[in-house]
N, C-alpha and C positions, 0 to 999 in steps of 0.2 A: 504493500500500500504506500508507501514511503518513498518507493520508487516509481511509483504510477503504475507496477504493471496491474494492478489489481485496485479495484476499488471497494470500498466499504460494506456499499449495496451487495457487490457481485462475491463478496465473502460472507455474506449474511446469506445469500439467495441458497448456496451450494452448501451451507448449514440447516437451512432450513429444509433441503431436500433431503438431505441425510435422516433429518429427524422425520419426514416425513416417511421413507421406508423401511429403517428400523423402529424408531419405537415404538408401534404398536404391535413388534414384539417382546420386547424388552422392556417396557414403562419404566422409564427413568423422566422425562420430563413429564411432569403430569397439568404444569398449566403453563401454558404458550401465547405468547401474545405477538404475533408477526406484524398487526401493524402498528404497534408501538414502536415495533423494533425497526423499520423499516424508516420511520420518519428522525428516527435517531440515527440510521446509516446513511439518510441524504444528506444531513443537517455535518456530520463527520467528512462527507464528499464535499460539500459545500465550502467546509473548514478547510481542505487541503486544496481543494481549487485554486482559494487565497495563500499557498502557503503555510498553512496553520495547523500543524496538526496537538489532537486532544489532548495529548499524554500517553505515558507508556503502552498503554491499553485500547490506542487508536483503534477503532474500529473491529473489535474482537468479539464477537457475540460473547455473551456469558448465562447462565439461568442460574439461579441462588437457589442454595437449598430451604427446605419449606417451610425449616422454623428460623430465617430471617425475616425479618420486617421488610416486605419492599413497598415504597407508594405508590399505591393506586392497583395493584396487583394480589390478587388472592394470598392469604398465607396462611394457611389453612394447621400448619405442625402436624399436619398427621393426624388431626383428631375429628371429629366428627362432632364436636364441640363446637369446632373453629371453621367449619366445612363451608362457610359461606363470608368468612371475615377477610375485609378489604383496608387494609391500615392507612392512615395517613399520612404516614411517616417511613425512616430507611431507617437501617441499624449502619452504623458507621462504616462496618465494611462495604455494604450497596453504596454508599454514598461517595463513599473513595474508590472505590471501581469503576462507577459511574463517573466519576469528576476526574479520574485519568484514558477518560474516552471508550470503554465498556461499554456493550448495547448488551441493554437486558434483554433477552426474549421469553423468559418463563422461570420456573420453578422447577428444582429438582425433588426427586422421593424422598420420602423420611421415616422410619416407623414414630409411630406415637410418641410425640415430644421428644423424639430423639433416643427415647430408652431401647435397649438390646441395639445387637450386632445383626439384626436380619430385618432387611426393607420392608416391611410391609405393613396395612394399616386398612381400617374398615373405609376410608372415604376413595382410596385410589387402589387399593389391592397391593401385589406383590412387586419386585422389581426384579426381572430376572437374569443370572448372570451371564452373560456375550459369548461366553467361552463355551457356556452346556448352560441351554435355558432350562434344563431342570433343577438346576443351583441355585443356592443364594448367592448374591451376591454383594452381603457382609452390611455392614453399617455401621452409624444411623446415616452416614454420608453416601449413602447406596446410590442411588440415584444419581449424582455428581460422578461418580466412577465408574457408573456403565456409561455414561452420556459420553464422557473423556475415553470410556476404548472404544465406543463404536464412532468414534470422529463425530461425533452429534455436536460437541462443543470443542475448544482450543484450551479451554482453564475452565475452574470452575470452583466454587468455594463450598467449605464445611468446617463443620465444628466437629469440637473432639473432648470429650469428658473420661470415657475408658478405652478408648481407641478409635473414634469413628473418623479422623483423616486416616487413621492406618490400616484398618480393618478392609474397609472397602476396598482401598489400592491396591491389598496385598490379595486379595483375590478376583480384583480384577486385571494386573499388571500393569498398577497406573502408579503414581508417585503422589504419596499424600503425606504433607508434613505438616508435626504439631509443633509450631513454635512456641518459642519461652512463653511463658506467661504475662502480657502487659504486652508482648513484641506487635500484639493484631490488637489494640484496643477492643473490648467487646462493649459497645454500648449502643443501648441502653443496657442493663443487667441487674437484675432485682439480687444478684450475689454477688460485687462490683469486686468484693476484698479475697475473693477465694482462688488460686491459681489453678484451678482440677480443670475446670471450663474453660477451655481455647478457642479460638478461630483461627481457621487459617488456609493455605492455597492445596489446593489437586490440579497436575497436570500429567500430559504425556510422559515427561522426561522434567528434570531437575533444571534445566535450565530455564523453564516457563515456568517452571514452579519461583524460580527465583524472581524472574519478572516478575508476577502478579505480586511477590513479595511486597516488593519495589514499591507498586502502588498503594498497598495497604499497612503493609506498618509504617510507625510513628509515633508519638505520645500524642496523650488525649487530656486536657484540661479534667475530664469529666471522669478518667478513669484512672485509679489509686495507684495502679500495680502497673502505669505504662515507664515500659523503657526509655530515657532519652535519647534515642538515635534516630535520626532520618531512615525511613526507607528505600530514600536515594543509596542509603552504602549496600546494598541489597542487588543494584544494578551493575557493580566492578566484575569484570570478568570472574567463572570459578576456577578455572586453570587454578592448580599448584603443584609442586614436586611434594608425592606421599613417602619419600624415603625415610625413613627412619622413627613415623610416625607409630605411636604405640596403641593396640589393642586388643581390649579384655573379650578376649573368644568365650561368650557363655552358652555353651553347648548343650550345660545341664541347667540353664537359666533358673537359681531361686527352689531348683528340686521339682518342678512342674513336670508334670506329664505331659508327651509331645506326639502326634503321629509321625510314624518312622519316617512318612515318605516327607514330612516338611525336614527332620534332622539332616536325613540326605542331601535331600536340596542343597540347604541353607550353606551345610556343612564342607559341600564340594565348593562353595565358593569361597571358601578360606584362600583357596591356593591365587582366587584373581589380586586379594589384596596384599599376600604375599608377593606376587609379580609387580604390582607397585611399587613396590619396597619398604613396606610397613612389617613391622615386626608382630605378629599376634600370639599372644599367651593365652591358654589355658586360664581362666579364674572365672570364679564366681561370686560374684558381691553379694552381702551379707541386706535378704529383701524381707528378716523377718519383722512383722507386727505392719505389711502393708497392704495386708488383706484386711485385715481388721479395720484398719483405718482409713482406705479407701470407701470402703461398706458403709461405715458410721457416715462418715460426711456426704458418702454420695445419698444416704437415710435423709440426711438432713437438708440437702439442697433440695430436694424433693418435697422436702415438708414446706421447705420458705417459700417454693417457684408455683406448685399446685396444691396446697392445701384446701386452697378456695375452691378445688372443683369437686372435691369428693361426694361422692351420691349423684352424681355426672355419669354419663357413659365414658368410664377410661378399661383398657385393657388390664386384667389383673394383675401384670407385674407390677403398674404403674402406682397401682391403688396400695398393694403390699410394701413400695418405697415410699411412699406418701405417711402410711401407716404407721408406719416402724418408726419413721423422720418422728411421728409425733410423741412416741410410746420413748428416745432416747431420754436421758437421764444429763442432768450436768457434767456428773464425772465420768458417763463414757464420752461425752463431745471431749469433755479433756483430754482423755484417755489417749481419743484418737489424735487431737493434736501431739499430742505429747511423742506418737509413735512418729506419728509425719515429720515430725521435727527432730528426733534421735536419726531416720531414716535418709534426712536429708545431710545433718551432718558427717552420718560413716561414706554416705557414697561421696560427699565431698572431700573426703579423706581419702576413698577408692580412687577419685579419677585424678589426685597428682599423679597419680605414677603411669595412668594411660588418657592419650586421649579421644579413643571412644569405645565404645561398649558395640559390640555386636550380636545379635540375637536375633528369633525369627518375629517376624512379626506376630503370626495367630498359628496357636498349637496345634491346629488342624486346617488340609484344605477346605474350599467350599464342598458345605455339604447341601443335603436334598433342602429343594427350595418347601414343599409341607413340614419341614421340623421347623419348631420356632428358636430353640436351640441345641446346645451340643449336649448331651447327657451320661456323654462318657468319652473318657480317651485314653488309650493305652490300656483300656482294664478298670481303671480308676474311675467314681462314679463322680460325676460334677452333683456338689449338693445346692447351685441355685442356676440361674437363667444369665447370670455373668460369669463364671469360674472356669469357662473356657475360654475368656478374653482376659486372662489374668498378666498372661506375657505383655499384654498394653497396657493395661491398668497400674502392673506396678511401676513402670516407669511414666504413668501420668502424677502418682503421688511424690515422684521426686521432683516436679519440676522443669526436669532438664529436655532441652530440644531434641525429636527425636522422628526420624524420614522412615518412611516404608517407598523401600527402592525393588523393582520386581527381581526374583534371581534366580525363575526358572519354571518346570511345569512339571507334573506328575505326569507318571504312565497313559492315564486318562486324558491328557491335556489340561489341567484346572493348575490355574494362577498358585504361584507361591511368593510369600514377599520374604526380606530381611528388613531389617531394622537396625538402622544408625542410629547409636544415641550422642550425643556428644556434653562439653565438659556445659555447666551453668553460664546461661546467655550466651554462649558459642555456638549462634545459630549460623552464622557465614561460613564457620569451620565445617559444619553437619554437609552442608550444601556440598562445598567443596569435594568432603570427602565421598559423597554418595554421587555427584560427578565425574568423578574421576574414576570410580568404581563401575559407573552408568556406560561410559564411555568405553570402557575395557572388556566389557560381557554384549554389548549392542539387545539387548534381553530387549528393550523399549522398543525397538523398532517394529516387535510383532504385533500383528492386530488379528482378533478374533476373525475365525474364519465368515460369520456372519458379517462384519464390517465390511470384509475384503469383494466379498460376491456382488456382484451387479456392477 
């Protein structure tokens, strides 16, 4: 677009087809607005006729996931509560994507307020995965990660509380990173002070992921826990020399149970970042008391964000986190702080000595798209509807920046991701190094075979 071979309209148009012949198999976007989006890509043509282009995100369709606020646009979160509500307002990251030249055209899938790892919801149904549409494919950023493999979109945004920028990616083969905490301001947020709840970019490959960065972080007057940095330093090339670079290979991450075929996977790309010339160790960081404490607090954000709807049509897990949130006790909120915060200082004692953690993203591939979750793995019986997303969750309780980069496929064909973690606020570093990794395996360049047909 930049060079005139392409204009804004005519990348919107070839978007819009896209979505016209895949997603009604796949339902990832579930509201669409093309001529909204059409009067924003003339208005962009217009702009660079003069010379003028929007910002980094010139002309890029984009569609927000469902539990953003966009104006003037359904946003429904997956509930059937919400099944007809039209906000008047943007959540800052709509706002900033937009105002770096983004054209919205719709809405991505969500399950219910975002709760579980599997798309699906009474007001749109299920989202199913590109690779084998009998699969899930993963959440609550579902929708956003089938849209990005079947080329339906170029970038696309999601939040992440126990994994849902990484959940999705890593079983769809898409690149989902959950930056620091305050790096994507999240506001409005009725829980402004808590670092569990992220926003952040889904792309192809890492380096769009780094663009849309670009546009969206920065500090927020309005929001407690923002970083002071531009997200202009987001835009420097990620080129770097990985020689000598250290990393905690956790193969047996935390003592969690893993299906054999993600260890494999994950495990045979040891040797790409050895080729690098990074040194990787054996070790296992010390994740006890962050189940616990992820539980309590994620009880409790639950109690503050929907208490108000209870005796509502919500799905049962929602209602049993809402519940719980109410039934906590002072000294387990303490409790749990007190573990998040001993948890937070050993791994920061962990990563002087590397700087980054390696592990798979989700302990199992996509499974069938009728289970709502995983209820067992390796033998071991998961005793709730989160303890198969435990590999995300405990590195959401620490804080630290962490990419789900794609690193290969099972026998079957079905997506497997890894996972970059890196040192506190060394989110440029993450980049890099899942860059350079990205770049060395080409794994991003595959697209589902239903993308590729016609």
């Amino acid at each position: 677009m930049r060079r005139k071979e392409l204009s804004a309209r005519e990348v919107l148009e070839a978007h819009l087809a896209q979505i016209a012949r895949l997603n009604p198999q796949v339902n990832a976007i579930v509201t669409l607005a093309p001529d909204q989006a059409r009067e924003r890509a003339l208005l962009a043509d217009e702009a660079a006729a003069r010379g003028e282009f929007l910002g980094p995100l010139h002309g890029l369709p984009i569609a927000h996931k469902d539990l953003a606020e966009t104006r003037g646009m359904r946003t429904t979160y997956g509930s059937p509560i919400f099944k007809d509500y039209v906000p008047d307002f943007s959540t800052l990251l709509v706002e900033r994507a937009q105002h770096a030249g983004a054209i919205t055209i719709g809405k991505t899938n969500t399950p219910e307020f975002g709760a579980g790892s599997q798309t699906f919801n009474q007001v749109f149904g299920a989202t199913r995965n590109p690779w084998d549409l009998t699969k899930t494919c993963g959440g609550s950023s579902g929708g956003a990660a089938v849209a990005l493999a079947c080329g339906m979109l170029p970038i696309a945004d999601g939040s992440d509380f126990g994994g849902s920028l990484r959940n999705p990616a890593s079983f769809c083969s898409v690149v989902g990173f959950r930056p620091s905490p305050g790096r994507v301001p999240n506001v409005p947020s009725r829980n402004a002070w808590s670092p569990l709840s992220v926003v952040g970019p889904m792309a192809r490959n890492v380096q769009d992921v780094a663009l849309f960065l670009s546009a969206i972080a920065g500090p927020d007057a309005r929001a407690p826990l923002s970083i002071h940095e531009p997200g202009s330093s987001f835009a420097k090339p990620l080129d770097r020399d990985c020689r000598g670079l250290r990393i905690a290979w956790c193969a047996n991450f935390a003592g969690l149970p893993f299906d054999p075929r993600v260890s494999e996977i994950v495990n045979a790309q040891r040797r790409t970042f050895e080729e690098l010339g990074c040194i990787t160790e054996d070790a296992e960081p010390d994740f006890s008391g962050a189940d616990e404490s992820f539980k309590t607090l994620r009880a409790l954000s639950f109690y503050q964000q929907y208490n108000s709807l209870l005796g509502q049509p919500i799905k049962p897990t929602v209602v049993d986190e809402i519940e719980r949130g109410a039934r906590l006790t002072g000294p387990e909120i303490a409790r749990a702080e007190t573990l998040r915060s001993q948890l937070f200082a050993r791994i920061g004692e962990f990563m002087t000595r590397y700087d980054f953690l390696v592990l798979p993203v989700v302990q199992v591939p996509p499974f069938d798209i009728e289970q709502e979750y995983v209820t067992e793995i390796a033998g071991q019986r998961m005793e709730s509807y989160v303890d198969w997303m435990r590999s995300c969750y405990f590195i959401s309780v620490t804080g630290l920046p962490a990419i789900s980069v794609p690193a290969g496929f099972t026998e079957e064909g079905l997506p497997v991701g890894l996972q970059i973690v890196g040192r506190h606020h060394a989110d440029f570093g993450v980049l890099q190094m899942a860059h350079a990794y990205e770049q060395a395996t080409g794994i991003s360049h595959h697209f589902p075979p239903l993308a590729r047909e016609g």
